[in-house]
Every structure is written in C-alpha cells, then in structure tokens.
PDB file as gemmi writes it, atoms N, CA and C in Angstrom:
CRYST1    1.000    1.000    1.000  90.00  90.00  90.00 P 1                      
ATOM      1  N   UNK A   1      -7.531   6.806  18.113  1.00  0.00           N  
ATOM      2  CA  UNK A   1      -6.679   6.155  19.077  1.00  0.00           C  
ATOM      3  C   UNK A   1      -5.430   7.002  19.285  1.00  0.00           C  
ATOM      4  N   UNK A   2      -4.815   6.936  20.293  1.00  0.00           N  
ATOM      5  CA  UNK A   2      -3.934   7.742  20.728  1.00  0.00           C  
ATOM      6  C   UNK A   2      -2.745   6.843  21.724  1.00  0.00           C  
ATOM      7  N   UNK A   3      -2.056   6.204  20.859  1.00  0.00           N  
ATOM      8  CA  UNK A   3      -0.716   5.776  21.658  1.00  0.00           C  
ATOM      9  C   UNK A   3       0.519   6.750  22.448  1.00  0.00           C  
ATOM     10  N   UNK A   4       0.026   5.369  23.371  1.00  0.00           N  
ATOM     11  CA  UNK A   4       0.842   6.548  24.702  1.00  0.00           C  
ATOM     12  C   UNK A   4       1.813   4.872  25.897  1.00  0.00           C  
ATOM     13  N   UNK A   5       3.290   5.158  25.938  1.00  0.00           N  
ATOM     14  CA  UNK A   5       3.851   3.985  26.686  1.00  0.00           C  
ATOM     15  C   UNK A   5       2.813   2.627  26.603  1.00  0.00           C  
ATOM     16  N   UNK A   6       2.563   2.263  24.937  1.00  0.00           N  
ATOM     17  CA  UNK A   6       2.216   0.788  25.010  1.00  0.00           C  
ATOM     18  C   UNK A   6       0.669   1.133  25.130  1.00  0.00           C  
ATOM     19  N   UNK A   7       0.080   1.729  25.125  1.00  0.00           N  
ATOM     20  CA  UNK A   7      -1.066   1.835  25.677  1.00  0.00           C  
ATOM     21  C   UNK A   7      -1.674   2.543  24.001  1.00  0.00           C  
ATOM     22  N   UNK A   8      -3.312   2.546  24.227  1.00  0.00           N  
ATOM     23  CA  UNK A   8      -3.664   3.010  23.478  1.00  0.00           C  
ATOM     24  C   UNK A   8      -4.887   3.357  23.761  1.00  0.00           C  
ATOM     25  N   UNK A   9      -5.450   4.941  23.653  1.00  0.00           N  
ATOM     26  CA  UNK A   9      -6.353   5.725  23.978  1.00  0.00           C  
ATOM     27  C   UNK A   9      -7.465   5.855  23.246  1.00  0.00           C  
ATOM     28  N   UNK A  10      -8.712   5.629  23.588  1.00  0.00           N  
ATOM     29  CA  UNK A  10      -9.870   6.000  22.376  1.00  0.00           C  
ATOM     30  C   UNK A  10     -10.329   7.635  22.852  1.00  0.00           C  
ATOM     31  N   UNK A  11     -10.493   8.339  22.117  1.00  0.00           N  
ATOM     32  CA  UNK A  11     -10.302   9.757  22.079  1.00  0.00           C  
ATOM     33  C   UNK A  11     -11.943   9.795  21.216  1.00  0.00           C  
ATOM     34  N   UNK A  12     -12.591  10.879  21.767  1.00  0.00           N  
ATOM     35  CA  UNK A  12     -14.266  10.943  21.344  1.00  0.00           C  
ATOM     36  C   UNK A  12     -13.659  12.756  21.266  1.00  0.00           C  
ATOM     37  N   UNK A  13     -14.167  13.031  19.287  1.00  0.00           N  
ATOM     38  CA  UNK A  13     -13.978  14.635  19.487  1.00  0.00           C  
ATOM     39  C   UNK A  13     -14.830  15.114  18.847  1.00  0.00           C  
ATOM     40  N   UNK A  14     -15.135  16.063  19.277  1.00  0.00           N  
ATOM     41  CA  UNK A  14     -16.286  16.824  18.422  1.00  0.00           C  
ATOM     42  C   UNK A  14     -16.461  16.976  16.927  1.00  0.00           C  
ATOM     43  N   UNK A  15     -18.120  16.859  16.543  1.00  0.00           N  
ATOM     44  CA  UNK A  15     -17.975  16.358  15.610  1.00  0.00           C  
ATOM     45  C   UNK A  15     -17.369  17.859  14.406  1.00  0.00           C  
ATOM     46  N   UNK A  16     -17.337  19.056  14.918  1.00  0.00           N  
ATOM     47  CA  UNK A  16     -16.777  19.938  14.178  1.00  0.00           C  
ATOM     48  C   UNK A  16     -14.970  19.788  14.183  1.00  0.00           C  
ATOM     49  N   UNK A  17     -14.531  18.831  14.950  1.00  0.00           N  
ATOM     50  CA  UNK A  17     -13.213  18.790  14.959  1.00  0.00           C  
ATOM     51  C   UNK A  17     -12.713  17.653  14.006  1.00  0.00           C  
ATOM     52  N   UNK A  18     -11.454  18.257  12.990  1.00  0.00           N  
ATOM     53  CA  UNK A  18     -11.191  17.169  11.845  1.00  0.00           C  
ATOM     54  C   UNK A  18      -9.609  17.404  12.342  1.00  0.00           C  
ATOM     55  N   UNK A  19      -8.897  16.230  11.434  1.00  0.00           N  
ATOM     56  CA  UNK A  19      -7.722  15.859  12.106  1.00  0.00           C  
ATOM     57  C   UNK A  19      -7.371  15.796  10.443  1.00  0.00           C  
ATOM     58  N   UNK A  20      -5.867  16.399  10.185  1.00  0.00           N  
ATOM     59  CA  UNK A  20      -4.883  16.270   9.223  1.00  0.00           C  
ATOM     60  C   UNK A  20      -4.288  15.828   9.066  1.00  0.00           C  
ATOM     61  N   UNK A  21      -3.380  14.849   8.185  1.00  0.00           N  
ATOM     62  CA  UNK A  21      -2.209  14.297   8.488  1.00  0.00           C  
ATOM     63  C   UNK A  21      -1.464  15.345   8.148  1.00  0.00           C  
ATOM     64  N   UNK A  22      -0.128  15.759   8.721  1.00  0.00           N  
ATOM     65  CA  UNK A  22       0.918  16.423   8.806  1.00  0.00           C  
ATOM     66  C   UNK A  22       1.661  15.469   8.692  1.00  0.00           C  
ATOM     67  N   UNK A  23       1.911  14.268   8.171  1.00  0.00           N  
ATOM     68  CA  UNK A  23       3.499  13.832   8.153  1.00  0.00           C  
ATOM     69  C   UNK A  23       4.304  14.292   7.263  1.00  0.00           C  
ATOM     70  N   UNK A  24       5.804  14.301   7.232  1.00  0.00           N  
ATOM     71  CA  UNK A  24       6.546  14.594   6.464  1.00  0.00           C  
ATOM     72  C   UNK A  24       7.502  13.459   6.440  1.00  0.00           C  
ATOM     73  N   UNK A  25       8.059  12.930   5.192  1.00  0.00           N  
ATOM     74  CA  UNK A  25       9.309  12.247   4.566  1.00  0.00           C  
ATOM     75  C   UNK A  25      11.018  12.714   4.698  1.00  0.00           C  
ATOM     76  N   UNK A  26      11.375  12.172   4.890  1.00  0.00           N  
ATOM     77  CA  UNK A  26      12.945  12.305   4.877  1.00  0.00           C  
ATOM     78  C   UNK A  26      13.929  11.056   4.169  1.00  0.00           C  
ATOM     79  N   UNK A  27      14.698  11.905   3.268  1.00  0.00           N  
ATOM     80  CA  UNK A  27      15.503  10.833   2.993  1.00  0.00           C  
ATOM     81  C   UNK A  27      16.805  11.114   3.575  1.00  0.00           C  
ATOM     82  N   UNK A  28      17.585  10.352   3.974  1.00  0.00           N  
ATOM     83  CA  UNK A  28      18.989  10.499   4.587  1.00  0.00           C  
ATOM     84  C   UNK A  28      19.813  10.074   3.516  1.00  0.00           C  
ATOM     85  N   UNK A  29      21.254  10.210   3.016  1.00  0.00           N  
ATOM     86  CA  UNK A  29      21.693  10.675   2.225  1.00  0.00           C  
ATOM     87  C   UNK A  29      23.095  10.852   2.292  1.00  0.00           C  
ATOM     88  N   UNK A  30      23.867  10.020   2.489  1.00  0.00           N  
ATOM     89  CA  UNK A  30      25.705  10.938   3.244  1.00  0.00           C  
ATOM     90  C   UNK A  30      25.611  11.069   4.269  1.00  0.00           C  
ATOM     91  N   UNK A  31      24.683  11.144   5.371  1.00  0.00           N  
ATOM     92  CA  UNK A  31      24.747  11.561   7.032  1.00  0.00           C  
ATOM     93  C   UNK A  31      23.502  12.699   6.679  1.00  0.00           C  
ATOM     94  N   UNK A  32      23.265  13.011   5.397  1.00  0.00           N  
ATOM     95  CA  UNK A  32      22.237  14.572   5.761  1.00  0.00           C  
ATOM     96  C   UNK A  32      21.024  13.915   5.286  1.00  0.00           C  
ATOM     97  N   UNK A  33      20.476  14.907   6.128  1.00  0.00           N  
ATOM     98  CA  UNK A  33      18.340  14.581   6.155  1.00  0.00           C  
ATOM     99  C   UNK A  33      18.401  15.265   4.843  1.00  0.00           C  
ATOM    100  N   UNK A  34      17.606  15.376   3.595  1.00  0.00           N  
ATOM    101  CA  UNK A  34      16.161  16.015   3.056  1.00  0.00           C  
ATOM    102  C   UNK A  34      15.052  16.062   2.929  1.00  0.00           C  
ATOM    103  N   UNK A  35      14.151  16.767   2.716  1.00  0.00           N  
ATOM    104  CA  UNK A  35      12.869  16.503   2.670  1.00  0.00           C  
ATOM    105  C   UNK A  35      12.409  15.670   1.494  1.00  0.00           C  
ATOM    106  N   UNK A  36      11.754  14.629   1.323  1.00  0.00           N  
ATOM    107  CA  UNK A  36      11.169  13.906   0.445  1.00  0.00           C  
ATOM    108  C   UNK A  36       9.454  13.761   0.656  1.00  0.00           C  
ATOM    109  N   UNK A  37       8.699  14.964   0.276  1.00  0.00           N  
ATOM    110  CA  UNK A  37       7.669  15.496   0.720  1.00  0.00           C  
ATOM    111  C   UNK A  37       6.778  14.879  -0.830  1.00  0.00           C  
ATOM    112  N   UNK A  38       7.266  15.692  -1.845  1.00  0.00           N  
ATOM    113  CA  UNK A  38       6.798  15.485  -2.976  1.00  0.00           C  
ATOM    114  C   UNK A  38       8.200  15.148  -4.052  1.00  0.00           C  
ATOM    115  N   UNK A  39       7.665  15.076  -5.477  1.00  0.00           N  
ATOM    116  CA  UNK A  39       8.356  14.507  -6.119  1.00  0.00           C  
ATOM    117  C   UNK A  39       9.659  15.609  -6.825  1.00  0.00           C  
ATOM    118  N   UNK A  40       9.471  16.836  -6.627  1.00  0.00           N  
ATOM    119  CA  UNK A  40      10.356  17.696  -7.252  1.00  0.00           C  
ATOM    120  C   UNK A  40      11.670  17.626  -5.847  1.00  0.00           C  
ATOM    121  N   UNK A  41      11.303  17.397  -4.725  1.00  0.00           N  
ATOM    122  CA  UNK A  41      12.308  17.266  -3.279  1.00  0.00           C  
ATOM    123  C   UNK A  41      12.821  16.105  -3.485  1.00  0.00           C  
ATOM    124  N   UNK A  42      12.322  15.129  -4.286  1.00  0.00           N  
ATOM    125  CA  UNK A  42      13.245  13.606  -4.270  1.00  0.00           C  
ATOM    126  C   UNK A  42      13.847  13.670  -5.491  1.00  0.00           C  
ATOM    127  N   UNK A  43      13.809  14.185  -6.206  1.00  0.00           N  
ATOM    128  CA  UNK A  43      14.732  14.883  -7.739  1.00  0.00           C  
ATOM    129  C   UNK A  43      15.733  15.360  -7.121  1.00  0.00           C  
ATOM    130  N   UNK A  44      15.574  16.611  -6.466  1.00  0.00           N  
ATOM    131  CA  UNK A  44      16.451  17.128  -5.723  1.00  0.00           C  
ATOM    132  C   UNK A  44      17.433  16.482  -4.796  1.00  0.00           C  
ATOM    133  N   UNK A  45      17.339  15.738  -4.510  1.00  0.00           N  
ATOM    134  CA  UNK A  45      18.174  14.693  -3.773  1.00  0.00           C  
ATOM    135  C   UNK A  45      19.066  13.704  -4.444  1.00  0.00           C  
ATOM    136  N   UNK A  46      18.305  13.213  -5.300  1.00  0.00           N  
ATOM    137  CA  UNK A  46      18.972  12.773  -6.456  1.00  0.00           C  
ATOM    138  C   UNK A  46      19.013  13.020  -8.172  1.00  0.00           C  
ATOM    139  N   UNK A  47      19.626  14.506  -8.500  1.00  0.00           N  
ATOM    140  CA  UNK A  47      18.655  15.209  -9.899  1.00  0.00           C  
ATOM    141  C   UNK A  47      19.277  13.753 -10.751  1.00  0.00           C  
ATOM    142  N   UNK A  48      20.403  12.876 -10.967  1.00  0.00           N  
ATOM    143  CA  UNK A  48      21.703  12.090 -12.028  1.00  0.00           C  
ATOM    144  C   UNK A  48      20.101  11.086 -11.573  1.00  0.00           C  
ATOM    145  N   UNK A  49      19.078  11.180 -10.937  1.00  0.00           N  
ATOM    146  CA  UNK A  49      18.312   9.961 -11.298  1.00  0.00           C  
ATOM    147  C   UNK A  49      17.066  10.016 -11.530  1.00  0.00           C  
ATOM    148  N   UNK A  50      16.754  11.722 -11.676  1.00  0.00           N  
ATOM    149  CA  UNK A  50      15.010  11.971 -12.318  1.00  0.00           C  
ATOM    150  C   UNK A  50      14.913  11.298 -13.431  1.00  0.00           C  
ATOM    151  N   UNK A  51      14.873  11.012 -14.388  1.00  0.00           N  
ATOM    152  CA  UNK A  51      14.868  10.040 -15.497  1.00  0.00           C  
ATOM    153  C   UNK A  51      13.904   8.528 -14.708  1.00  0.00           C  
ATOM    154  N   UNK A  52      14.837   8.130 -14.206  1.00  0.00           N  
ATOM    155  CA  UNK A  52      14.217   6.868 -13.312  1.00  0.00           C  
ATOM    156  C   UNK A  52      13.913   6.956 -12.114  1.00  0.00           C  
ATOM    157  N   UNK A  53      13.085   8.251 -11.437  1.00  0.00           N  
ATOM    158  CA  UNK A  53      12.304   8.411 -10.975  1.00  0.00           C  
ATOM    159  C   UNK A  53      11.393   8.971 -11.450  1.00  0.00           C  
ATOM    160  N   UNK A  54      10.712   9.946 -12.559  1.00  0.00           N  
ATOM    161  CA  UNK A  54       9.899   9.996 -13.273  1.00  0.00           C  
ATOM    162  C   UNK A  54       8.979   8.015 -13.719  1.00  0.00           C  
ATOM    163  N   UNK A  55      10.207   7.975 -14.135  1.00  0.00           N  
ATOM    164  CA  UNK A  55       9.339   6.379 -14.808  1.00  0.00           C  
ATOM    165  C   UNK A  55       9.253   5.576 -13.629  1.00  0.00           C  
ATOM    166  N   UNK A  56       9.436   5.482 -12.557  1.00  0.00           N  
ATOM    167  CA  UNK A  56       8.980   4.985 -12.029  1.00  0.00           C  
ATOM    168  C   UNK A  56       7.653   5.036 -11.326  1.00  0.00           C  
ATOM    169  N   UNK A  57       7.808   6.451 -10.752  1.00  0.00           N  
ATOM    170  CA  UNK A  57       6.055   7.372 -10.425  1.00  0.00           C  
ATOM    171  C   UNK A  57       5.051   6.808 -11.598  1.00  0.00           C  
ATOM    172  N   UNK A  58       5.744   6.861 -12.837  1.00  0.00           N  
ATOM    173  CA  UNK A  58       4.441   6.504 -14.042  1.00  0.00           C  
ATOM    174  C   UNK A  58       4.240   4.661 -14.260  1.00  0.00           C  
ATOM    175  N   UNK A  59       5.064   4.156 -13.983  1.00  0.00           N  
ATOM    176  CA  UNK A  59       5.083   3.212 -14.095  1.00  0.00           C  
ATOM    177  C   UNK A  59       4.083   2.052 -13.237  1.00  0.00           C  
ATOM    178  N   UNK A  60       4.701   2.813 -12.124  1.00  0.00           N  
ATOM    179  CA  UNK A  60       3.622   2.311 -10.409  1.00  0.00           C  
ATOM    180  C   UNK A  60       2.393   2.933 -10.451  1.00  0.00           C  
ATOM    181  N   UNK A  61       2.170   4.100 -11.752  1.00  0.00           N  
ATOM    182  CA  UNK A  61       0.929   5.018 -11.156  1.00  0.00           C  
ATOM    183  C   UNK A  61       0.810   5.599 -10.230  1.00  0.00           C  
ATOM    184  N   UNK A  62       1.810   5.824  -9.023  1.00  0.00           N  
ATOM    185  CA  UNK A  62       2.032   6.270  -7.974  1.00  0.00           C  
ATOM    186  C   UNK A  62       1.343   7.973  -8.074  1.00  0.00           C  
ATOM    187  N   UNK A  63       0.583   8.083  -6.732  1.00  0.00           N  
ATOM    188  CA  UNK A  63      -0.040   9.449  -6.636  1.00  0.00           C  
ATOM    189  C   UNK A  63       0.704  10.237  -4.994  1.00  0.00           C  
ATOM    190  N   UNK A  64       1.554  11.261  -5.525  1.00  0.00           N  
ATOM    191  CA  UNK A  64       2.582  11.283  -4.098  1.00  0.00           C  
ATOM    192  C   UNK A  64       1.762  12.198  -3.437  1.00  0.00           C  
ATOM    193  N   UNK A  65       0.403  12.616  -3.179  1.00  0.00           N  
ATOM    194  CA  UNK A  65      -0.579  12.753  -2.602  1.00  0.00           C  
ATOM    195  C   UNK A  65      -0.637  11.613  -1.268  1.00  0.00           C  
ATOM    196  N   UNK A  66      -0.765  10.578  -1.971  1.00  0.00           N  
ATOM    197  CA  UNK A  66      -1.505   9.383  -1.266  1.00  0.00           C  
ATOM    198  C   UNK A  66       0.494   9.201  -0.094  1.00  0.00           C  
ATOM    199  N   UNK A  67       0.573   9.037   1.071  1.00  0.00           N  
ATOM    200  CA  UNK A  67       1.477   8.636   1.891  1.00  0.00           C  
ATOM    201  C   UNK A  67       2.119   7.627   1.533  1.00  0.00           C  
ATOM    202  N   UNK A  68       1.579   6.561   1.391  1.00  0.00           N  
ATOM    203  CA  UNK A  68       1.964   5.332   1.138  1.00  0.00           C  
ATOM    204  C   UNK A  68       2.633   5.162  -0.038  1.00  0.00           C  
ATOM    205  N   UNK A  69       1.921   6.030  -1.047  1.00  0.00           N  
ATOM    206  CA  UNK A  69       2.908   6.346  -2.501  1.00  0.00           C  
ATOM    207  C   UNK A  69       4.317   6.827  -2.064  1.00  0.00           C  
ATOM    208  N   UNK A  70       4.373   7.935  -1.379  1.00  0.00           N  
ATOM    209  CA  UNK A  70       5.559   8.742  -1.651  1.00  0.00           C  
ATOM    210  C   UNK A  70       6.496   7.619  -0.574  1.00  0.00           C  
ATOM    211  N   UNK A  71       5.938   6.990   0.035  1.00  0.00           N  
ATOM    212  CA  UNK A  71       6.769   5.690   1.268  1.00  0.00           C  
ATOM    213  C   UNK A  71       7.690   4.792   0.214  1.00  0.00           C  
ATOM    214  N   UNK A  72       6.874   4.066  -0.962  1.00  0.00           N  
ATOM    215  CA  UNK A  72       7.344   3.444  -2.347  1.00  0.00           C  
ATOM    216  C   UNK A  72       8.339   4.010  -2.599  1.00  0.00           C  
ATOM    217  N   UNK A  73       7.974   5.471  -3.176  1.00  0.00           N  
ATOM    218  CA  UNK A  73       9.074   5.898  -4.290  1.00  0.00           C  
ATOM    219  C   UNK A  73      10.237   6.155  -3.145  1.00  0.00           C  
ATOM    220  N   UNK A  74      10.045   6.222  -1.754  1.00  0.00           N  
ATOM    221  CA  UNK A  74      11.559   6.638  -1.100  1.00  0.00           C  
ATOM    222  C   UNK A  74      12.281   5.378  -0.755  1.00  0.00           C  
ATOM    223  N   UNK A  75      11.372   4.025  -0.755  1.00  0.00           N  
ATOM    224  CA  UNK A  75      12.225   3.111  -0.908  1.00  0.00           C  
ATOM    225  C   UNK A  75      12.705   2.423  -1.871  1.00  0.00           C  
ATOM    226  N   UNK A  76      11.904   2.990  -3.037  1.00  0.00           N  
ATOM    227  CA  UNK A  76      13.098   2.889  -4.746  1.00  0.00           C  
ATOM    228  C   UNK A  76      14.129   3.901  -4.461  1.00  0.00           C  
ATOM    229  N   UNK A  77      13.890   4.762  -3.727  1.00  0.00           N  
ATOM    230  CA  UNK A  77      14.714   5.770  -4.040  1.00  0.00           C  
ATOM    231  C   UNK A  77      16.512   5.565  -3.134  1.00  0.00           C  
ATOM    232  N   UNK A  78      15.942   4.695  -1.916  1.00  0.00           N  
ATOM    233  CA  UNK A  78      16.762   4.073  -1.556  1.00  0.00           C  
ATOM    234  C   UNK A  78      17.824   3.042  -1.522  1.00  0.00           C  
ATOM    235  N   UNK A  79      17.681   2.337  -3.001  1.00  0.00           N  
ATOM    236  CA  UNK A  79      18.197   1.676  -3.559  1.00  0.00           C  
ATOM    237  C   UNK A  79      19.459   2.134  -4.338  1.00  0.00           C  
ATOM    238  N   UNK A  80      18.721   3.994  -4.561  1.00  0.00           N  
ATOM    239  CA  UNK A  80      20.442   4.433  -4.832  1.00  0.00           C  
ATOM    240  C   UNK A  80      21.351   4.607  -4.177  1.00  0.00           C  
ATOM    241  N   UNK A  81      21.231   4.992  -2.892  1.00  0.00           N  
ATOM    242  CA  UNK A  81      22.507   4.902  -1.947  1.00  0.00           C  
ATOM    243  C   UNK A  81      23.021   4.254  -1.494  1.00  0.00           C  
ATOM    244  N   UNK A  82      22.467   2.236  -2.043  1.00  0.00           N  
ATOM    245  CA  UNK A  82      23.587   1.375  -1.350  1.00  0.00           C  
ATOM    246  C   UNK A  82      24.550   1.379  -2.384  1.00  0.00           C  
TER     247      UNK A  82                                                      
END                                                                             
C-alpha cells in the first residue's frame, strides 16, 4: 500500500523486487536531533544513564533489531528529559 493525500494505493511488484525498511530514530534533546538507531547512539545521548538503559534493554528483552523495540527504549528514554 502506498499512502498518498488520504488515499491509499495497492502497488503489484515484481516478484524479484523486495522492499527494506530504511527507517531511522531520532531523539530530540535541548532543541538538537540525534540518531537513536541502535543502542550504543542512545548511550550516546544520554552516557549519566547507560546503566539504566542497559537494564532496561535486558529487562524488556528488547531486540533493537526489531523497530518497535528501539520505539520502547526511546520512549523510556524519554522520560529523561522531562
């Protein structure tokens, strides 16, 4: 499917054609973007809280492979900047 102004497209592609996800994460931060891609970039953003972001990844079992994982840990992770 392919959203377009409200609309949504069914798209037929060959069957040699495969599709990637490319998304990327951002955490905002003070006014500045970083990347929050994987787990050594969300350290980096906040190193005063790898400790409790480590245990948390282990805790949740979280695999920051999986999208939806690394979505979790950026909204724990968001809890430090209020």
């Amino acid at each position: 499917m392919l959203p377009n102004s409200g609309r949504a497209y069914m798209l037929h592609l060959p069957r040699d054609y495969h599709v990637t996800d490319a998304s990327q994460f951002w955490i905002r931060k003070k006014g500045n973007y970083y990347k929050a891609n994987n787990v050594s970039q969300i350290i980096k953003v906040f190193p005063e809280r790898s400790k409790e972001i480590k245990e948390f990844i282990k805790v949740h079992n979280l695999d920051l492979k999986d999208p939806s994982d690394v979505v979790k840990l950026i909204v724990k992770c968001n809890e430090f900047v209020r």
